[in-house]
C-alpha positions as CSV (number, residue, x, y, z in Angstrom):
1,X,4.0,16.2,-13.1
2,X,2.6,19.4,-14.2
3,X,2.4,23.0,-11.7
4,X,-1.4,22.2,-11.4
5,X,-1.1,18.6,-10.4
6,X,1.4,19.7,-7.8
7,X,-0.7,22.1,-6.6
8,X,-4.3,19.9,-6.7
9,X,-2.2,17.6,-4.6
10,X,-0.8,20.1,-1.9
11,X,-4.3,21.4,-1.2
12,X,-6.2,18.3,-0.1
13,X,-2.8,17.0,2.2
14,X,-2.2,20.4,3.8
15,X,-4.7,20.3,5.9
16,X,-3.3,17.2,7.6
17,X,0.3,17.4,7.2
18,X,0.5,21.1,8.0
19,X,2.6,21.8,11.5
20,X,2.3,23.9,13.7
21,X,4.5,27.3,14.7
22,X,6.1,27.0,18.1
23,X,9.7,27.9,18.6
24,X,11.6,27.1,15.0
25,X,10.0,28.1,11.8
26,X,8.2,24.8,10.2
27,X,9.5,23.5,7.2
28,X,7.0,25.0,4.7
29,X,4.0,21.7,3.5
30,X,5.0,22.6,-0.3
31,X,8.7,21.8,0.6
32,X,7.9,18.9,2.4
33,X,5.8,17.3,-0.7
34,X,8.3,18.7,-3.6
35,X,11.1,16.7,-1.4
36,X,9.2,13.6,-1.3
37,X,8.6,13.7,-4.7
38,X,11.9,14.3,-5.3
39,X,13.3,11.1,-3.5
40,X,10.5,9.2,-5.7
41,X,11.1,10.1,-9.0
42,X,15.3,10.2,-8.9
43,X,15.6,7.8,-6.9
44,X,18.3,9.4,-4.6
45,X,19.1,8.5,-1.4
46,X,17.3,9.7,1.6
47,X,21.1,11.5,2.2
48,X,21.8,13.1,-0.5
49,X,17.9,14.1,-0.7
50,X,18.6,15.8,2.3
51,X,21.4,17.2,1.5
52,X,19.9,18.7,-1.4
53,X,17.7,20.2,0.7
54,X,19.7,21.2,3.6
55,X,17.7,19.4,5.9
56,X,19.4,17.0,8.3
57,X,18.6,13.0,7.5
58,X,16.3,12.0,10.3
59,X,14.2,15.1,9.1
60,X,13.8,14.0,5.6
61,X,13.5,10.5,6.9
62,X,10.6,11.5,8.9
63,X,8.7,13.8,6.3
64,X,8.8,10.9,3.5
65,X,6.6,8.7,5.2
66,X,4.5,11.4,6.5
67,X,3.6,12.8,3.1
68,X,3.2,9.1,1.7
69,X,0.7,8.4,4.3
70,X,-1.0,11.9,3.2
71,X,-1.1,11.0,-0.1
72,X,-2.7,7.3,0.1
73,X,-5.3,8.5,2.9
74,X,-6.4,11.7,1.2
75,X,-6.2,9.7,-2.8
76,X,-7.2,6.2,-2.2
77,X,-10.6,6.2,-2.5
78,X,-10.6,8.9,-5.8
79,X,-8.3,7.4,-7.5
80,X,-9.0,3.2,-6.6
81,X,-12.9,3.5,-5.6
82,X,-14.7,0.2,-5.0
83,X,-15.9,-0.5,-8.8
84,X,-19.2,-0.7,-9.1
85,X,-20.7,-2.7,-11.7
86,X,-21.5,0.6,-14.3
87,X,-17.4,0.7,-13.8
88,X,-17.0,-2.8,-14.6
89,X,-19.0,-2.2,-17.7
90,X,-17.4,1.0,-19.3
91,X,-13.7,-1.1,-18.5
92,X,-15.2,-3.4,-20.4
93,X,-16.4,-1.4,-23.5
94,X,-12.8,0.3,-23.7
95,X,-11.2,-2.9,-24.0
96,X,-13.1,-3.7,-26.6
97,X,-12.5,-0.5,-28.5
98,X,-8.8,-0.3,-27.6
99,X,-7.9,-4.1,-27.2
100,X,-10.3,-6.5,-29.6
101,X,-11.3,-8.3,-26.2
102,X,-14.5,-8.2,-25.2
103,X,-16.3,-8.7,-22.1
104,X,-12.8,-8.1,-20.1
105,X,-12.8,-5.6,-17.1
106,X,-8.8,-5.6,-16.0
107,X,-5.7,-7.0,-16.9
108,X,-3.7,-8.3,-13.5
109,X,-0.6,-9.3,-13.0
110,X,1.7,-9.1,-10.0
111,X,5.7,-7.8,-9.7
112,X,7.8,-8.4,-6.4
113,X,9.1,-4.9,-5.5
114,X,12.5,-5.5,-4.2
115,X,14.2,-4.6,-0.8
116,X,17.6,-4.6,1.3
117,X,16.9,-7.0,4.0
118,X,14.5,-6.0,6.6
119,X,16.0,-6.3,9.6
120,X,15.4,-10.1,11.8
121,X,12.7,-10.8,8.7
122,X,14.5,-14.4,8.1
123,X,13.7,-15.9,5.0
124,X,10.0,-14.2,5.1
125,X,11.1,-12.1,2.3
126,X,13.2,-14.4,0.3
127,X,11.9,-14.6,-3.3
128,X,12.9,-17.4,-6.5
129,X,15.5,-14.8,-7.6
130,X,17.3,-14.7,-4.3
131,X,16.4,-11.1,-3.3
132,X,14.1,-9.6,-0.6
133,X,10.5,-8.4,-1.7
134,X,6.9,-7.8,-0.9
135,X,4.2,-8.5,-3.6
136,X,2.2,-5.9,-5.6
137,X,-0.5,-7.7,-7.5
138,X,-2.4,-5.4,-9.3
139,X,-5.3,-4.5,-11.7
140,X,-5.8,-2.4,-14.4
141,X,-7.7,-0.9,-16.9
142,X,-7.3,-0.1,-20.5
143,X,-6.2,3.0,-19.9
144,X,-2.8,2.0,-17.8
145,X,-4.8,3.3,-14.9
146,X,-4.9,0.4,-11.7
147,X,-7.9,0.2,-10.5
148,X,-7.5,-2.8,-7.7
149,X,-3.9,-3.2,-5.7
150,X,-3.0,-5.6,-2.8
151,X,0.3,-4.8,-1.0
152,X,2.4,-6.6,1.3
153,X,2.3,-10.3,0.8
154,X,6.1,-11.6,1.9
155,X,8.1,-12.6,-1.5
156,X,8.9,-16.0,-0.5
157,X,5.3,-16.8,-1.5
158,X,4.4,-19.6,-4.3
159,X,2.3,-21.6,-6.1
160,X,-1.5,-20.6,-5.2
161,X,-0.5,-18.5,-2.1
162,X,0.0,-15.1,-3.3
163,X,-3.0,-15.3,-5.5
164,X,-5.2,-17.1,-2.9
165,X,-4.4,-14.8,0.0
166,X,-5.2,-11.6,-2.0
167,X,-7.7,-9.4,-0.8
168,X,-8.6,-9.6,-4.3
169,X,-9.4,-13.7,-5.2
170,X,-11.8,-13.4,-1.5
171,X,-14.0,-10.5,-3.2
172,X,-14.1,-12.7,-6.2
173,X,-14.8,-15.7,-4.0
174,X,-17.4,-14.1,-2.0
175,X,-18.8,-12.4,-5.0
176,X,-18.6,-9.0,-3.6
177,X,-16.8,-7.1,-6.2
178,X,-20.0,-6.2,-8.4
179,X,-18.9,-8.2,-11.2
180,X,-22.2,-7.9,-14.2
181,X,-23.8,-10.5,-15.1
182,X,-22.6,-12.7,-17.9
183,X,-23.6,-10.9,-21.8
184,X,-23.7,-11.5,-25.1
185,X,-20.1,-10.6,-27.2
186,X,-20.5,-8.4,-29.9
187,X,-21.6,-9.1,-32.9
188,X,-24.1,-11.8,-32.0
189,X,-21.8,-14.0,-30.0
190,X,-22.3,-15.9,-27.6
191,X,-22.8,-14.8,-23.6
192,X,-19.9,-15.0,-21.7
193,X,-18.8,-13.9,-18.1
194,X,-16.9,-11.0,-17.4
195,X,-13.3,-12.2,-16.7
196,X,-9.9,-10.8,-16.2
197,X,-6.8,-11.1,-18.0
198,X,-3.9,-13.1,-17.2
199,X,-0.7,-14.8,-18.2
200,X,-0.1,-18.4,-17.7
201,X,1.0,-18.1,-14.1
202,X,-2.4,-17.3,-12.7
203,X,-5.5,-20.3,-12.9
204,X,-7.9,-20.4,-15.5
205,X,-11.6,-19.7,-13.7
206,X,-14.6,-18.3,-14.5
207,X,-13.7,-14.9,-14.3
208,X,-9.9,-15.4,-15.1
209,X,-8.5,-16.2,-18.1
210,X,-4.8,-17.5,-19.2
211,X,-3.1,-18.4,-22.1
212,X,-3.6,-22.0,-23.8
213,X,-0.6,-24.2,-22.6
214,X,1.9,-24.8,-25.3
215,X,2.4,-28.9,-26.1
216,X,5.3,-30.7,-25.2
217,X,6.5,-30.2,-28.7
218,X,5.5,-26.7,-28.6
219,X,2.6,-27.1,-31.0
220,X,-0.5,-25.3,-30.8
221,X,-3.6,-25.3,-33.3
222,X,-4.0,-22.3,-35.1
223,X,-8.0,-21.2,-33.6
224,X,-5.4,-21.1,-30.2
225,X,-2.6,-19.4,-31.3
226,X,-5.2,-16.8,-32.5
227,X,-6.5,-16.6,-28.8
228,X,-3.5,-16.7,-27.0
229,X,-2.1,-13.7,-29.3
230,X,-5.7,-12.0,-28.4
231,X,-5.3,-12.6,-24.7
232,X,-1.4,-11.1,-25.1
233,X,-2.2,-8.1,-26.8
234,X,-4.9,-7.4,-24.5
235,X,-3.1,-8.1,-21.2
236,X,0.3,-5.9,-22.5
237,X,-2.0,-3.3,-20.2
238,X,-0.9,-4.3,-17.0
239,X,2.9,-4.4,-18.4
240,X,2.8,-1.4,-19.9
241,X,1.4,0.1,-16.4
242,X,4.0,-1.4,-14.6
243,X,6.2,0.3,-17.2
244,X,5.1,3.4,-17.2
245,X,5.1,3.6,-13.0
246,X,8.6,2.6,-13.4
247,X,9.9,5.4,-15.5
248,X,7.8,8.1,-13.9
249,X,9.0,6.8,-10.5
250,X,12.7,5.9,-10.4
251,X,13.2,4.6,-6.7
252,X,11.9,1.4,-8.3
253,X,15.6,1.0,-9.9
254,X,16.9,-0.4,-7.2
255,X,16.2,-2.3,-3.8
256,X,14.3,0.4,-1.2
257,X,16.5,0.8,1.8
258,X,13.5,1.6,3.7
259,X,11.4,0.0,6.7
260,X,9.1,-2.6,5.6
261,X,6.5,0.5,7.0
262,X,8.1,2.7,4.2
263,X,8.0,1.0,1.4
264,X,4.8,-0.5,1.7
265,X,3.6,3.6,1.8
266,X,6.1,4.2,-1.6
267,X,4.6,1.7,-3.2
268,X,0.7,3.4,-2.1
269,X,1.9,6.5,-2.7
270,X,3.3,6.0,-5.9
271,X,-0.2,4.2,-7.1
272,X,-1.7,7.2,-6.4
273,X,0.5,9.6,-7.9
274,X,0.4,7.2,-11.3
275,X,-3.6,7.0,-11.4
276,X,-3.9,10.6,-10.7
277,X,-1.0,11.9,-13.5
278,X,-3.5,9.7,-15.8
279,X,-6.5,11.1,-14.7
280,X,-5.2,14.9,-14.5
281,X,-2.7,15.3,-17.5
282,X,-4.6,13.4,-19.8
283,X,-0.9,12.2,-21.5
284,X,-1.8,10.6,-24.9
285,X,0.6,7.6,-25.1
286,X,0.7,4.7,-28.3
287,X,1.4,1.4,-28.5
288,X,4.9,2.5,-30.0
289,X,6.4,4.6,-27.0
290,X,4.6,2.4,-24.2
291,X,6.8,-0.5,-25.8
292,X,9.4,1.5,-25.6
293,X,9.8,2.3,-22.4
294,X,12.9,1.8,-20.8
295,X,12.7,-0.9,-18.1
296,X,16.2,-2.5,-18.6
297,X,17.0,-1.3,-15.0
298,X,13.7,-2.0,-13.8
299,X,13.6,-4.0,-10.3
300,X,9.8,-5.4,-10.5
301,X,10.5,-9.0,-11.1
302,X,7.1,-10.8,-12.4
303,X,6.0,-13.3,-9.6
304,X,5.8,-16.6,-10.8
305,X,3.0,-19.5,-10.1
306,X,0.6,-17.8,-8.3
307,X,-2.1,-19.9,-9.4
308,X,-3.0,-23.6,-9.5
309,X,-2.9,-24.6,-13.3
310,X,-5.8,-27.4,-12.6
311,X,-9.3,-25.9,-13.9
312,X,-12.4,-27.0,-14.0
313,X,-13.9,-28.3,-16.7
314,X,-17.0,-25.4,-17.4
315,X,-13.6,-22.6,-17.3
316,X,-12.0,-24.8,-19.5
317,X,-15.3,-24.8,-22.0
318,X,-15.6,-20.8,-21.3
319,X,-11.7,-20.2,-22.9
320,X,-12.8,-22.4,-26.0
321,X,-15.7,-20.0,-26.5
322,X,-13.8,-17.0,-26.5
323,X,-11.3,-18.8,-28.8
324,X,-13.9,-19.9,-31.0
325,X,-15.2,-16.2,-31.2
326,X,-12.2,-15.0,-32.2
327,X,-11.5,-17.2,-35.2
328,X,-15.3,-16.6,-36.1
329,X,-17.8,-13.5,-35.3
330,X,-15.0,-11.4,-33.6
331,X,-11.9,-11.7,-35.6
332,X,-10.0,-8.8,-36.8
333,X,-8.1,-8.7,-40.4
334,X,-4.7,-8.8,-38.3
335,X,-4.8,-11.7,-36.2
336,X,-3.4,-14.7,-38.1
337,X,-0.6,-13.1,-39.7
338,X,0.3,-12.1,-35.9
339,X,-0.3,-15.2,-34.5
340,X,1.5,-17.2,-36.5
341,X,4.9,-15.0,-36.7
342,X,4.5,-15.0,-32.8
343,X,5.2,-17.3,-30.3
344,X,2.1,-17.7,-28.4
């Protein structure tokens, strides 16, 4: 994070997080945010954080929330706004350019974000991999920026629940997420919906769609290798976002020792701080060093089955016209040697 970021973000919380003089000299707002910062990005304990800073425990304790709160009320709606459908459009057109997939406006995906056992939470938290965690299912552009999050769900969730309960699968069930109209691929293909992007663990819908299942023996036609490898390259977004938050952010290395409170904020405040280094700092990254990115350590499991894998037959019809697309008006010189070295 660069002087100026710092400095952007310590003007718009000040006003709320600034305390006042009574008896004992404050501990000064740009202290307060630098230390918080601090415990996100090494991912130190809260102890020797305040050692570091030679505050006592239950003061740092207290000011790492605080400025988390800060930071999601004061950021939220710059840095996630409610897209509006010129939004949807110009995610769209960058995928294209970037990706090779067209009419796509997000890649999601969803990670449990792992905890020490909250206190009398039962099994509430219990995931498939036998640790404590709450859900972050998330969207993104093609930027690496997230531009829809839900928080919270309990890890123990499966099948079609965590998917289901989002906030985001009821704006796409009510039809209140501004979504454009269906339109016509380029090159004089054929008009498709908008959809998102997703690995096999989500459903196939309308506006979502997966991978082609693999056979029993593993075989798949070539026309949906090609797709699949499309689809794959497109979606590596989202992991590459998770990625990069990972890096930037080390308290994601290991379980947060927080209240449930807490780490819901780190994970908020953290989205924040990720979309606005993106949007402020303007980092060039490549394909090479996003791949690259050191996530060996990295404690966001991917969750697993959050969709039904029954479709209907009409989503089922809209997939084979994106494959068919792809092996005809909108194939790129690449794609079969890819596909076919791959396993998609």
């Amino acid at each position: 994070m660069t002087k100026n970021t710092f400095d952007y973000i310590l003007q718009r919380i000040e006003p709320t997080i600034a305390k006042i003089h009574w008896s004992r000299e404050p501990i000064p707002s740009a202290t307060r945010l630098a230390l918080t910062l601090r415990y996100l990005a090494t991912g130190d304990s809260i102890t020797s954080i305040a050692y570091s800073y030679r505050i006592g425990k239950a003061t740092a304790s207290k000011i790492i929330p605080e400025i988390l709160k800060a930071i999601w009320n004061n950021f939220q709606m710059e840095v996630l706004p409610v897209p509006t459908e010129e939004t949807w459009l110009s995610i769209a057109s960058d995928y294209w350019i970037r990706w090779n997939f067209p009419n796509c406006i997000g890649a999601i995906d969803g990670k449990h974000v792992v905890l020490q056992a909250p206190p009398n939470s039962g099994s509430q938290y219990y995931n498939y991999k036998g640790q404590h965690s709450i859900i972050l299912l998330a969207v993104c552009d093609a930027q690496y920026r997230f531009t829809m999050v839900d928080i919270g769900a309990f890890g123990r969730q499966s099948d079609g629940g965590v998917f289901k309960n989002s906030t985001f699968a009821q704006h796409i069930h009510q039809g209140s997420l501004n979504i454009p109209l269906p339109n016509a691929l380029p090159n004089d293909g054929p008009c498709l919906p908008y959809v998102f992007i997703a690995d096999e663990a989500f459903q196939l819908t309308e506006h979502m769609m997966r991978p082609y299942p693999r056979h029993r023996n593993g075989v798949l036609s070539i026309d949906k290798r090609v797709f699949n490898y499309r689809l794959s390259r497109a979606r590596r977004v989202i992991e590459n976002s998770f990625g990069i938050l990972t890096a930037k952010w080390r308290i994601y290395r290991k379980p947060l020792n927080t209240s449930m409170t807490t780490a819901i904020a780190i994970v908020q405040g953290t989205i924040c701080l990720h979309n606005l280094i993106i949007m402020n700092e303007k980092i060039p990254r490549t394909n090479a060093n996003l791949n690259n990115e050191d996530t060996d350590n990295m404690l966001l499991h991917s969750v697993t089955n959050v969709g039904s894998n029954t479709y209907s037959r009409n989503s089922g019809g809209l997939r084979d016209s994106f494959k068919d697309y792809f092996v005809g008006k909108g194939s790129v010189p690449w794609q079969l040697e890819k596909a076919m070295n791959c396993s998609y």
